[in-house]
Structures are given as C-alpha cells and as structure tokens.
N, C-alpha and C positions, 0 to 999 in steps of 0.2 A: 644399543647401549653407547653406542660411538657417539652417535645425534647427543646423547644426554650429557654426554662428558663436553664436547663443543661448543652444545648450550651454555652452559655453566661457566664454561671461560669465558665465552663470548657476554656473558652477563655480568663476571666478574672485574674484565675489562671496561667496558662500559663504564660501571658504580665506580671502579678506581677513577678510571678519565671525568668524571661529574664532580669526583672529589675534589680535584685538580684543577678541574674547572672553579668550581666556586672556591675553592682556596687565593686562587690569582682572581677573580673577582674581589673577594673581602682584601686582598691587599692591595689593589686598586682603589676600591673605597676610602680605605682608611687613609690614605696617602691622599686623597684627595679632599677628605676632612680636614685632617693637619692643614692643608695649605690652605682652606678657606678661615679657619679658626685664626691661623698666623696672619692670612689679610686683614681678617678683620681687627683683629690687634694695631697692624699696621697702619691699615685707615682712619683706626679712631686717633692713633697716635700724633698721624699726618693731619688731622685736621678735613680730612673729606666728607663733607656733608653728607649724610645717609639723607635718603626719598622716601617717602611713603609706595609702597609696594602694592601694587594693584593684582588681581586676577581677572586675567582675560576670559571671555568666554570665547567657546568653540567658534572658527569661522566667524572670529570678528564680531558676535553677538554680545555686543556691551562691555562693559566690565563690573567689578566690586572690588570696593575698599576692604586693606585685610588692616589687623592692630599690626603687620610688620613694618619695620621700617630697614632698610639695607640700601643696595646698590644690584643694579640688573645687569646680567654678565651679558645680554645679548640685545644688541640695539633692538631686536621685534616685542622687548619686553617680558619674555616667555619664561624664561628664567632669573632666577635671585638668591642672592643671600643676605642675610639677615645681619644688623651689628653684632650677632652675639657668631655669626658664622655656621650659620645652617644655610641649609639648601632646600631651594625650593621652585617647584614647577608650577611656574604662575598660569596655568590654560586649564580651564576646567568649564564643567557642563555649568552654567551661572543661568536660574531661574529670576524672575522678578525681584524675588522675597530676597534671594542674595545681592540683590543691586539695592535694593534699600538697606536691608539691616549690616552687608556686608558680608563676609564669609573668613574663615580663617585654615589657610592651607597648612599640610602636616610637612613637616619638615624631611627631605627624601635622603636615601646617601647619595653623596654626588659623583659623577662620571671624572675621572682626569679630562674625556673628550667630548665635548656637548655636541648635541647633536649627532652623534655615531650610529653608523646606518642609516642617517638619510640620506637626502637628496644631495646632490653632487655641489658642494660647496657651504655646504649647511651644515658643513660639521666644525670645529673649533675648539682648539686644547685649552681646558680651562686655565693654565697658564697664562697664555695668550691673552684672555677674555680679561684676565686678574691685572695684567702687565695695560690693557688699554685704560683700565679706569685710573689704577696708580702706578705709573710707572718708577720702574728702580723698588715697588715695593717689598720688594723680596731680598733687598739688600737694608733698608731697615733696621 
C-alpha cells in the first residue's frame, strides 16, 4: 500500500515538473516570436534588403528554392526568418523533385538560443544572430 501511495507522488511530481517545464518553454517561444516579429518591423523599416531563402538539404546534398524571402540568422544558412517574422529551419531531406519545383518550409517556434545542445560553439542567442544583421535594431 506504501509502494502505491509513493507511486502516485512520484507521478504527481513528475506531471507537475512537465507542466513547469513546458510552461517556461511556451514563454520562451513567445518571447522569441516578439523579438523576431519586432526585427522584422525593424528591418523593413531600416531598409535591409531581404534574400530569397533557400533550403539546404541534409549533409550538403543540394539545395531548393522556398516562395520565402527574409534574412538568415546563421552564416551556414540553416536557419531564417521571414519579412513577416517567422521562423524557420532551412535543412531538410530535399529529393530531385524538390530541387526543381522547389519546396516550401513550415514556419517553427523560435529558440531565444539557436543551436542549443549542440556542438560546443554552435550555439548563439538569437539576440545576438538579430543584433549582427541590424545592429542598434532593437532600439528602433
């Protein structure tokens, strides 16, 4: 009967700590939409040219043109967002058919820190990434 009562805590714990969890994840998000949505306010305002946004394929296998057009937070290309200030993870499995007709990626929630979890120097506060392309634009 002990085991059963233990259990239950130890499960209720858990479900509370998951809640917790993705509660400070969605306000992470959120806060990291605002700031993409206000760059890109910013940028249009400043006059920074948006690109045409490519998707890379896996391990450097080609690329495809998307209909986005924005600015890429990370010189390897990998990531973007869009003039209207979405985000998006430009690396995908890109077959033939997607190098000719094109491909169009879904718009993600963004990180405050890109790259998080990887490799040791490969990570960068979307801050940062926002502040290289226009700087001061957060004072705007």
């Amino acid at each position: 009967m002990r085991d059963d009562k233990w259990a239950a805590e130890r499960a209720e714990a858990v479900r509370v700590q998951a809640e917790r969890l993705q509660a400070r994840q969605d306000a992470e998000h959120t806060r990291a939409e605002t700031m993409l949505r206000e760059f890109a306010a910013a940028a249009r305002t400043a006059g920074l040219a948006p690109v045409p946004l490519q998707v890379q394929g896996y391990g450097g296998r080609g690329t495809a043109r998307t209909p986005l057009r924005g600015w890429y937070l990370r010189v390897d290309r990998t990531l973007g967002v869009s003039t209207d200030g979405d985000f998006y993870v430009l690396t995908a499995p890109i077959g033939l058919l997607d190098r000719v007709r094109g491909t169009r990626p879904e718009p993600r929630r963004p990180p405050l820190t890109l790259g998080a979890g990887g490799k040791d120097g490969e990570s960068l506060p979307l801050a940062e990434a926002l502040e290289r392309l226009l700087p001061g634009w957060h004072t705007r």
